[in-house]
C-alpha positions, -999 to 999 in steps of 0.1 A, spaced: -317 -738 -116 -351 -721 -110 -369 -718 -77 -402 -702 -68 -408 -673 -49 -443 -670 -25 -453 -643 -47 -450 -659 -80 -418 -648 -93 -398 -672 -110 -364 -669 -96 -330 -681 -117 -299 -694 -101 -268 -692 -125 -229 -691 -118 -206 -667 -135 -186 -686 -156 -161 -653 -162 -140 -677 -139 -128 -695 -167 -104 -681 -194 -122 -682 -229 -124 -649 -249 -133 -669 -284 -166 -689 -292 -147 -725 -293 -135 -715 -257 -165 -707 -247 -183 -736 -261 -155 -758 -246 -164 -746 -211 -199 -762 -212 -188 -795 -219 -156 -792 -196 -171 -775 -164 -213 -768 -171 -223 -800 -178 -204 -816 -150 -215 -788 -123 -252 -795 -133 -249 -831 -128 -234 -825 -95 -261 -812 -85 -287 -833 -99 -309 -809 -114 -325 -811 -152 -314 -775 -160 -283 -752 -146 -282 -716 -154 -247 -700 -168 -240 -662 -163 -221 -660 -194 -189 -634 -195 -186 -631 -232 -152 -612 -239 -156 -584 -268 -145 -602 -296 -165 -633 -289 -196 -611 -285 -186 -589 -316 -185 -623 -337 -216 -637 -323 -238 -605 -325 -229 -605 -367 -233 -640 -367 -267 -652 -361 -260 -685 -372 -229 -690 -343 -257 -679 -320 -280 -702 -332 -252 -730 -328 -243 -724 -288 -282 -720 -282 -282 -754 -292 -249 -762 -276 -267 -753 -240 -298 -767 -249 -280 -803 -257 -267 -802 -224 -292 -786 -198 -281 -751 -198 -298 -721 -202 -285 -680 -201 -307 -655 -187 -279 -629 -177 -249 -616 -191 -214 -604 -171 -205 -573 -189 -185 -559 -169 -150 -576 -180 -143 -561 -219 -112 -583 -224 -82 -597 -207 -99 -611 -177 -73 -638 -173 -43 -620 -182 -14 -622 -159 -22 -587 -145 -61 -570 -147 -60 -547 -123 -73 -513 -130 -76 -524 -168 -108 -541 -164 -123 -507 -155 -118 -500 -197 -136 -487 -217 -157 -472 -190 -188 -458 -196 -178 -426 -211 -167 -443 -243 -184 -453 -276 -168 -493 -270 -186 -499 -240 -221 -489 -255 -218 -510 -286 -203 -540 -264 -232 -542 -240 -256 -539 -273 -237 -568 -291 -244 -587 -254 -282 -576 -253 -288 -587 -290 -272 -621 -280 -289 -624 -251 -322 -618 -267 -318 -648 -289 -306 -669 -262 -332 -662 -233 -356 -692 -230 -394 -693 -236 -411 -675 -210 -387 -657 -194 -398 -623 -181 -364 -602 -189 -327 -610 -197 -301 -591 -177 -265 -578 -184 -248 -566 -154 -219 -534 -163 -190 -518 -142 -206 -488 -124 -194 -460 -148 -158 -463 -142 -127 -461 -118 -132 -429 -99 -99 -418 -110 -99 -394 -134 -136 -384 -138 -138 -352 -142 -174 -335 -152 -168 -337 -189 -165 -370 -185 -196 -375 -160 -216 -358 -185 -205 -380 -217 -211 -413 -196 -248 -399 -189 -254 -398 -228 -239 -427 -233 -267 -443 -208 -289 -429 -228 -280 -440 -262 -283 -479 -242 -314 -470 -233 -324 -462 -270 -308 -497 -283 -324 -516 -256 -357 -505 -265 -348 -509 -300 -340 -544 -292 -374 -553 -276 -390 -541 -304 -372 -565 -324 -371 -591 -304 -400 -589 -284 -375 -598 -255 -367 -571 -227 -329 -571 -219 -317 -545 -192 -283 -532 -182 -275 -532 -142 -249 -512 -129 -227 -528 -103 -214 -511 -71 -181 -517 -66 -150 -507 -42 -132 -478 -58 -154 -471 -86 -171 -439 -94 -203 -454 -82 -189 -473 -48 -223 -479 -29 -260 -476 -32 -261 -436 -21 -235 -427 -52 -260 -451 -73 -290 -429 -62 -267 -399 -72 -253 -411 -105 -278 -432 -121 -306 -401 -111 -324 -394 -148 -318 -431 -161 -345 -449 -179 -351 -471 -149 -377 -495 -174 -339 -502 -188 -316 -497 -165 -311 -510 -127 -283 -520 -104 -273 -551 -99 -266 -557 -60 -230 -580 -51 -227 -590 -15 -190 -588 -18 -194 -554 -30 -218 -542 2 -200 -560 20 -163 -544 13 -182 -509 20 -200 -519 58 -235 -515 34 -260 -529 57 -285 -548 31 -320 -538 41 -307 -501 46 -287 -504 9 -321 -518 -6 -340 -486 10 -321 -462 -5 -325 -479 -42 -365 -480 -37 -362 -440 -29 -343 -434 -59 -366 -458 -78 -338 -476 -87 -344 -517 -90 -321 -548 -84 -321 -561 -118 -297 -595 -109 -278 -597 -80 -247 -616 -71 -239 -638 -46 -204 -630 -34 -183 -633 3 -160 -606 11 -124 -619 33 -127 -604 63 -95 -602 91 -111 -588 127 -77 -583 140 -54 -565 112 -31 -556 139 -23 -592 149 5 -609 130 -5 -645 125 -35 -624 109 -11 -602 84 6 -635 75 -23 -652 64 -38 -621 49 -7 -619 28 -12 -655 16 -42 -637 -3 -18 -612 -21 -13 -620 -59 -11 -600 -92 -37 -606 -116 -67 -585 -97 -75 -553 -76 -86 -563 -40 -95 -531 -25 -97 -528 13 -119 -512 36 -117 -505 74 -144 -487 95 -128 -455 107 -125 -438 142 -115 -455 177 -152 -471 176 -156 -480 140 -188 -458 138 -167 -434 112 -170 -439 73 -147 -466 60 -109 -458 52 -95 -469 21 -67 -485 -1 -70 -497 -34 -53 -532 -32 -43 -560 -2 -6 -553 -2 -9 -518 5 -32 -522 35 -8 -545 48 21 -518 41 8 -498 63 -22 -475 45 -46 -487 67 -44 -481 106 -55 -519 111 -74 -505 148 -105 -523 134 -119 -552 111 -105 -548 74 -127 -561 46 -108 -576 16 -126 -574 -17 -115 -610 -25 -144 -629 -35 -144 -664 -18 -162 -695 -16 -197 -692 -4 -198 -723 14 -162 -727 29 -142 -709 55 -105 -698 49 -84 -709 78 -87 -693 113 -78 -661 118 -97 -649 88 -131 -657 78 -157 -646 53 -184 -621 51 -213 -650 45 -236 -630 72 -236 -604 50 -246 -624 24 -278 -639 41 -287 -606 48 -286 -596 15 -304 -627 4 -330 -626 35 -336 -583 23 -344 -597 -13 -360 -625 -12 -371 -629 25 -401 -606 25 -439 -605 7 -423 -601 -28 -391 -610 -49 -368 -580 -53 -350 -592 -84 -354 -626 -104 -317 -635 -109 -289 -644 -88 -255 -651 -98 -231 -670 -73 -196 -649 -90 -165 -663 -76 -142 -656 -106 -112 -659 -80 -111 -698 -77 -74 -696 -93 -57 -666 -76 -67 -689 -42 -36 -692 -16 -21 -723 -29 -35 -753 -2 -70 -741 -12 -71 -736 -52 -84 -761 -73 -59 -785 -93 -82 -800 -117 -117 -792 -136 -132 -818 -117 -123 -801 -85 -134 -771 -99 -166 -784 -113 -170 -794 -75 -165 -759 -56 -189 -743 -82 -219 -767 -71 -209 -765 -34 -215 -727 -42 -246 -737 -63 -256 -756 -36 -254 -731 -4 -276 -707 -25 -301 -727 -30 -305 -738 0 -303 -706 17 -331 -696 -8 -356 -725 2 -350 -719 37 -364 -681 29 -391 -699 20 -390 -705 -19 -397 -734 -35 -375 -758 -60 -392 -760 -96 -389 -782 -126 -370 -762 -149 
């Protein structure tokens, strides 16, 4: 979907489709026929954007391929897709029984990550459609902050650089501009928009951005208009953002609130927690690295945890836990609500539609297809109520 921003920027609307389990080409391919097609129909519109996650070997065989490139181009064209931005952040493994930690690797410091993101920029060059100012890959933010010692630090900066170097070397044979945004996240070397002003300092910022997840800001109390501030002073831009709800408990300390927090407990991802600290929550936020230790006891539970557990944009979990959506039209309302757009893409990225506590996870692809629209659906309308407008494309 495309909308219009006052200003003139064009502004995409994709989902993340690294909620579905396809690491191979015919997966992926399978995915547009099976969940795509039937989302954009839902929704009525002539074109839906896909954030494509492309695991490494699918984007190894695609970047020496140009002829399987040239076949899903076609693939989304036949059905009224387009890609303008890339999820880079999983390598592999996404769906295996148990991610965790893992899909931290390779982090920034190694060679891998660098010639993955390259194989995703060349694809994404021959797949961004006519007319489109810039394609955008979004990356994990360095690596897990555990270990990183300077050696490391230092190796991870060169390694920017060398994507700088093969982005620019891709525009010049492309004639298409692709750039890299690193993505703030709970736990990670680079957690929030200060340690993004501090870590990406010396970037080549014509290449390399940030991309902005409300779940992400929200997980660390990151107020959006103050988060956005501190990127403009490091002269950092939003290159895509995502549109993402935190769980959120307001009571830890209340039982019926632990038991439905542990209904969100489950084994294949990391769902860091955060709780504002000190007797009036004005203290920086404390911090465990997954749900089930919160709820053994790591976390006080005086004030309001925030679960990074993305969840349904549009839908509430049951009473006494609810979502961080405010958050979210804050975020949206800082980027697109003022005299100019902030970025040009937004991604709606619930990947978690399958880890769900049982009564609320999806049984079929048609009821999948459905809570990807609904999602679809509450960001665009949140978006033309900021006053953008709905397009043809």
């Amino acid at each position: 979907m495309r909308l219009l921003h006052p200003d003139g920027t064009p502004v995409h609307i994709a989902y993340c489709t690294n909620v579905h389990p396809a690491e191979d080409l015919d997966g992926v391919l399978a995915q547009l026929g099976r969940y795509a097609e039937p989302v954009r129909e839902r929704l009525g519109v002539p074109v839906l954007g896909l954030g494509l996650w492309l695991a490494h070997e699918a984007a190894t065989a695609l970047a020496a391929d140009p002829s399987a490139v040239g076949r899903l181009r076609a693939e989304l064209t036949a059905r009224g897709l387009e890609v303008v931005t890339l999820n880079g952040f999983p390598y592999r493994g996404f769906h295996a029984p148990v991610v965790k930690r893992a899909v931290y690797r390779p982090d920034w410091s190694s060679p891998d990550r660098v010639r993955y993101t390259l194989d995703l920029a060349r694809i994404l060059a021959a797949l961004l459609p006519a007319g489109v100012a810039y394609g955008s890959i979004s990356t994990l933010p360095l690596g897990w902050r555990t270990p990183w010692p300077p050696g490391r630090a230092e190796t991870a900066a060169r390694r920017l650089d060398e994507l700088a170097a093969g982005l620019a070397a891709i525009a010049d044979e492309t004639g298409r501009t692709i750039r890299v945004a690193l993505e703030p996240e709970p736990g990670c070397v680079v957690e929030s928009t200060e340690q993004a002003a501090q870590h990406l300092s010396g970037v080549d910022t014509d290449r390399i951005g940030v991309c902005l997840d409300g779940c992400h800001l929200a997980v660390g109390f990151e107020e959006p208009a103050a988060a956005l501030a501190r990127l403009d002073a490091a002269g950092l831009t939003v290159v895509k953002t995502q549109a993402s709800c935190a769980l959120q408990a307001d009571d830890p300390s209340d039982p019926a609130t632990r038991a439905a927090l542990t209904a969100f407990t489950e084994e294949r991802f990391l769902h860091q927690v955060r709780e504002p600290g000190g007797p009036d929550a004005a203290g920086p936020p404390q911090a465990v690295d997954d749900l089930d230790e919160a709820l053994a006891g790591r976390l006080p539970g005086r004030n309001p945890w925030r679960v990074h557990f993305h969840v349904p944009l549009h839908t509430d979990p049951a009473p006494p836990l609810r979502t961080t959506r405010p958050v979210l039209r804050a975020t949206l309302a800082a980027l697109f609500g003022g005299e100019r757009a902030r970025t040009a893409h937004v991604e709606t990225e619930t990947y978690t539609w399958g880890v769900l506590p049982a009564d609320r996870r999806p049984r079929t692809p048609g009821a999948l297809a459905d809570g990807i629209a609904a999602e679809l659906a509450f960001t665009r309308d949140h978006l033309l109520d900021l006053g953008l407008k709905e397009t043809a494309g």
